[in-house]
TIGU-589623 format. One record per residue (C-alpha): residue in one letter; residue number from 1; x, y, z. Coordinates in steps of 0.5 Angstrom, whole numbers, plus 500, padded with zeros to 3 digits. Layout:
! residues N
+------+-----+-----+-----+-----+
| code | pos |   u |   v |   w |
+------+-----+-----+-----+-----+
|    A | NUM |   X |   Y |   Z |
...
+------+-----+-----+-----+-----+
***
This chain:
! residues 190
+------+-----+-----+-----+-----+
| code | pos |   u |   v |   w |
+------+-----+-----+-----+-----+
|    X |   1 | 479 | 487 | 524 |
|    X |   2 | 482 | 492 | 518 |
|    X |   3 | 484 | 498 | 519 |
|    X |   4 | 484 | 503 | 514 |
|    X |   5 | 488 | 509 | 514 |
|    X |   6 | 484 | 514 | 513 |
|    X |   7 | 487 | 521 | 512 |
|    X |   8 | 487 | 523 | 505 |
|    X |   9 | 486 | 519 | 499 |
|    X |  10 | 483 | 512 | 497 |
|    X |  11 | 480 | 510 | 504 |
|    X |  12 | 474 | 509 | 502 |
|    X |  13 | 475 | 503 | 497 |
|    X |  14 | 479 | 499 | 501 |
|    X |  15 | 473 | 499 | 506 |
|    X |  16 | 470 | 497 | 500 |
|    X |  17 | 473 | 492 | 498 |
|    X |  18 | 475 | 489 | 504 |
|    X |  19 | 467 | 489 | 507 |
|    X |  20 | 465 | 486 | 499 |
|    X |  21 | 470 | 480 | 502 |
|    X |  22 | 466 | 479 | 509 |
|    X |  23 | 472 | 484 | 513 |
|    X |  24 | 471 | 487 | 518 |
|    X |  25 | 473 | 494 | 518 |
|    X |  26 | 476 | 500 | 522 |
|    X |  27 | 477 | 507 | 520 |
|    X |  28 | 484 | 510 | 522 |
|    X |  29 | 484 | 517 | 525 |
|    X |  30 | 488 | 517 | 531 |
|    X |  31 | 493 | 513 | 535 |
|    X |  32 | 487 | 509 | 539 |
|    X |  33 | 485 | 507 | 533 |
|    X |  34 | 490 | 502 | 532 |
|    X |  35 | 488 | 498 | 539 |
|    X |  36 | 487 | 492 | 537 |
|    X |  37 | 487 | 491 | 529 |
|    X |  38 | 489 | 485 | 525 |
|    X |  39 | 492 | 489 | 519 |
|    X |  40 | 492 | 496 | 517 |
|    X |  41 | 492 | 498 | 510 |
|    X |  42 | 495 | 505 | 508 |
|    X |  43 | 492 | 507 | 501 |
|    X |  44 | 494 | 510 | 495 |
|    X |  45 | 492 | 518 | 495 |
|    X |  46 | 498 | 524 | 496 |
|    X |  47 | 504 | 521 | 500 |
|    X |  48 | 506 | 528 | 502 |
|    X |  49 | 499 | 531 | 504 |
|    X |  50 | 498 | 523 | 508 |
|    X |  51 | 505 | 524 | 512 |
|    X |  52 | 504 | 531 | 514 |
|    X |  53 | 497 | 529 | 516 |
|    X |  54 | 500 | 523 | 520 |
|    X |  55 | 504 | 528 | 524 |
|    X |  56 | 499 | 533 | 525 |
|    X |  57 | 494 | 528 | 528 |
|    X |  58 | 501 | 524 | 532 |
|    X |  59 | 499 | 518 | 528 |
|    X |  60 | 505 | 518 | 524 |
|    X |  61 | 510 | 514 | 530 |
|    X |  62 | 504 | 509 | 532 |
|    X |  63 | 504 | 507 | 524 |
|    X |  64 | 511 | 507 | 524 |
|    X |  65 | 512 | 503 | 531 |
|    X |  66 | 506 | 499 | 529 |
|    X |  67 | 508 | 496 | 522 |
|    X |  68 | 515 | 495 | 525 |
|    X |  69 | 512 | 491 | 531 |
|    X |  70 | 509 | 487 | 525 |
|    X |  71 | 502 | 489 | 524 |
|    X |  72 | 501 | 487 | 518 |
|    X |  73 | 500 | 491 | 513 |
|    X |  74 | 498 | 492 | 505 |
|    X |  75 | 500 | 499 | 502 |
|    X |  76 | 498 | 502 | 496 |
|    X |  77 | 501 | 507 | 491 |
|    X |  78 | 502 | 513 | 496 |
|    X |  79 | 503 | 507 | 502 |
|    X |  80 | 508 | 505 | 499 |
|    X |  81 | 511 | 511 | 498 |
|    X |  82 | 510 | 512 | 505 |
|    X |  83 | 514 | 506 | 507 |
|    X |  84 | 519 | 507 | 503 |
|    X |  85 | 527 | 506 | 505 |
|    X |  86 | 528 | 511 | 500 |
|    X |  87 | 524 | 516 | 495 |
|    X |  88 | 527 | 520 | 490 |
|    X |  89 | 524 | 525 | 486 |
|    X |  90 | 519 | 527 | 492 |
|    X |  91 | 519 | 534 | 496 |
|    X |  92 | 524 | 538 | 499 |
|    X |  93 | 526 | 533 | 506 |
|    X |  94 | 521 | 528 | 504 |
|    X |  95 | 523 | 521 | 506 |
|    X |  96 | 519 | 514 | 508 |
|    X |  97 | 519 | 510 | 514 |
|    X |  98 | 524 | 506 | 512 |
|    X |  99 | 520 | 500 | 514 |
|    X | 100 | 520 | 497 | 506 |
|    X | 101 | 527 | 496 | 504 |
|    X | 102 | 525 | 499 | 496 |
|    X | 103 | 527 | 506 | 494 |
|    X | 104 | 521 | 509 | 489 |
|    X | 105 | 521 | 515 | 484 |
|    X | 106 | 515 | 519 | 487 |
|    X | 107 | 510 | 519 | 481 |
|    X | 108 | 515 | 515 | 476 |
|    X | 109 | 509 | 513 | 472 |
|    X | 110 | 507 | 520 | 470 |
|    X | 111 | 502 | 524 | 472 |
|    X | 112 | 495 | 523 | 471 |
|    X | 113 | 494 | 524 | 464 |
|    X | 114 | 499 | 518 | 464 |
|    X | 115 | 495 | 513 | 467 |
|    X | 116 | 494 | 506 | 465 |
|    X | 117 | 492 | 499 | 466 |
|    X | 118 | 496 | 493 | 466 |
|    X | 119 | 494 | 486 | 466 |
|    X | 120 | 500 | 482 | 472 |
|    X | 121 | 501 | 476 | 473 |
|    X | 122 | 503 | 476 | 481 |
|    X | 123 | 506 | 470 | 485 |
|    X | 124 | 501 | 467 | 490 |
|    X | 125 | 495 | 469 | 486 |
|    X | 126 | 491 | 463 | 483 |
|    X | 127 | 495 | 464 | 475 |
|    X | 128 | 489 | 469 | 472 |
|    X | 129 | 492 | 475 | 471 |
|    X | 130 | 490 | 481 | 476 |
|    X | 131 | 487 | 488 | 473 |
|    X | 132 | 493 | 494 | 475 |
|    X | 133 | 490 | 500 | 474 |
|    X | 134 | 497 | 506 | 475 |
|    X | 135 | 495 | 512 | 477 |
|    X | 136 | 501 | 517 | 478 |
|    X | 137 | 504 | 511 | 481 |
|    X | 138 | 511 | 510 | 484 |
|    X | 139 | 515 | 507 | 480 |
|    X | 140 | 520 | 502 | 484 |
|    X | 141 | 527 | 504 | 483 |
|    X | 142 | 531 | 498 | 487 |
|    X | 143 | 529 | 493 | 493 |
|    X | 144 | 534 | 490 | 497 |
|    X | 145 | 530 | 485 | 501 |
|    X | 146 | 524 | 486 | 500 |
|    X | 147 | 521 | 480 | 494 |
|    X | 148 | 518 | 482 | 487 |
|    X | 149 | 511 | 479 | 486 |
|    X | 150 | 509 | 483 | 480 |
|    X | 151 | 513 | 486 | 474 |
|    X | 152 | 510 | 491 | 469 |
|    X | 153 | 515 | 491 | 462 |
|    X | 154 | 521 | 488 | 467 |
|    X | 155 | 519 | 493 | 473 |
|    X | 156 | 518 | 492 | 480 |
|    X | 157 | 510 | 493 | 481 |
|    X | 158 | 509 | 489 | 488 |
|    X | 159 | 513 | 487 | 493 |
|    X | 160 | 513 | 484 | 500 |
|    X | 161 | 517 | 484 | 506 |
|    X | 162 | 515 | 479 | 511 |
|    X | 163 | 509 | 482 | 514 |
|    X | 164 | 508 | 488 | 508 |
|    X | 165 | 506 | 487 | 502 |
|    X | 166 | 506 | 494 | 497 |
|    X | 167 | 503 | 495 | 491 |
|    X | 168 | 504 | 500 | 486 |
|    X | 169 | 498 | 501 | 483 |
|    X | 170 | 491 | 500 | 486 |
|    X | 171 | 487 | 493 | 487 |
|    X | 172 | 481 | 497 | 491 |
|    X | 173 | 479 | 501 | 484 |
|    X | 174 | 478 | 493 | 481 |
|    X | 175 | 473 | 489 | 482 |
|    X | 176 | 477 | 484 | 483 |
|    X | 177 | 477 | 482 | 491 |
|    X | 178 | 483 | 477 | 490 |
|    X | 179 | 489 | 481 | 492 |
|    X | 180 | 484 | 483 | 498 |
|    X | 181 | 483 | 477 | 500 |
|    X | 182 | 490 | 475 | 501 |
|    X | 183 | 493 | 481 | 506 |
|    X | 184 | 487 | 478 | 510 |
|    X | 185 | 490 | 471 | 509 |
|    X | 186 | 497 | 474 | 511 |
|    X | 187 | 493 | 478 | 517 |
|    X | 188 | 490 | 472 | 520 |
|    X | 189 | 496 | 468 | 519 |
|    X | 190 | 500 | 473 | 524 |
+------+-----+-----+-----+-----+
***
């Protein structure tokens, strides 16, 4: 069972895509929500509006303390953001989870007049570039330990640490399932 975060943002194509790989899927709305999920995936859509609403509702500290206690998780473009160690260039006082050890640049890639796609080659996949499509991405500044997947022009675009992997840009507007299918392999791996 998948959760998807469903606050604001792109919720609705990841349930797609997962559901087009035979996932079963779950909507997450409130803590009760997060019983019982083998991975939950934090979508991409605006970081900040995505906390606050996570505060509002109480949701915010159970994500955190899930994703910490090892739920896998897949976040993208404002998930990653989200998980952050660090972000800059974010709203006045906006700070991550500080669960992925990267530092992003909120929107580094521009606004969205600045979107693009890319074709990446990203470590584990099967060799066939993958489609990214950027859309106000962040852009990864650092990372600590968290391990480069894929590089875009010598920049870091996917990341994963231990039970998290983290995409600046957006698998679920592809149709491309294979980035999909391997957080669901890292879920039921758990």
């Amino acid at each position: 069972m998948i959760g998807v975060l469903a606050m604001q943002g792109a919720f609705a194509e990841h349930v797609r895509a997962l559901e087009a790989i035979g996932a079963s899927t779950r909507l997450v709305k409130t803590r009760q929500d997060l019983a019982g999920l083998d991975g939950l995936v934090l979508p991409g859509g605006e970081s900040t509006t995505m906390t606050m609403l996570m505060e509002r509702v109480g949701l915010l500290e159970s994500v955190r303390a899930a994703i910490a206690n090892g739920l896998p998780t897949l976040a993208t473009c404002a998930g990653m953001i989200v998980l952050a160690r660090e972000v800059t260039d974010g709203m006045a006082g906006q700070q991550g989870m500080g669960l992925l050890d990267i530092a992003v640049r909120r929107n580094g890639y521009g606004r969205q007049v600045d979107s693009f796609e890319a074709e990446l080659e990203v470590a584990g996949l099967d060799g066939k570039k993958f489609p990214g499509v950027f859309i106000r991405s962040p852009l990864v500044e650092s990372t600590g330990s968290a391990e480069v997947v894929a590089t875009h022009e010598g920049r870091a675009v996917a990341v994963r640490q231990g039970h998290i992997l983290a995409l600046c840009f957006h698998p679920e507007l592809t149709s491309d399932r294979r980035l999909h299918q391997e957080f669901v392999r890292m879920a039921k791996a758990s």
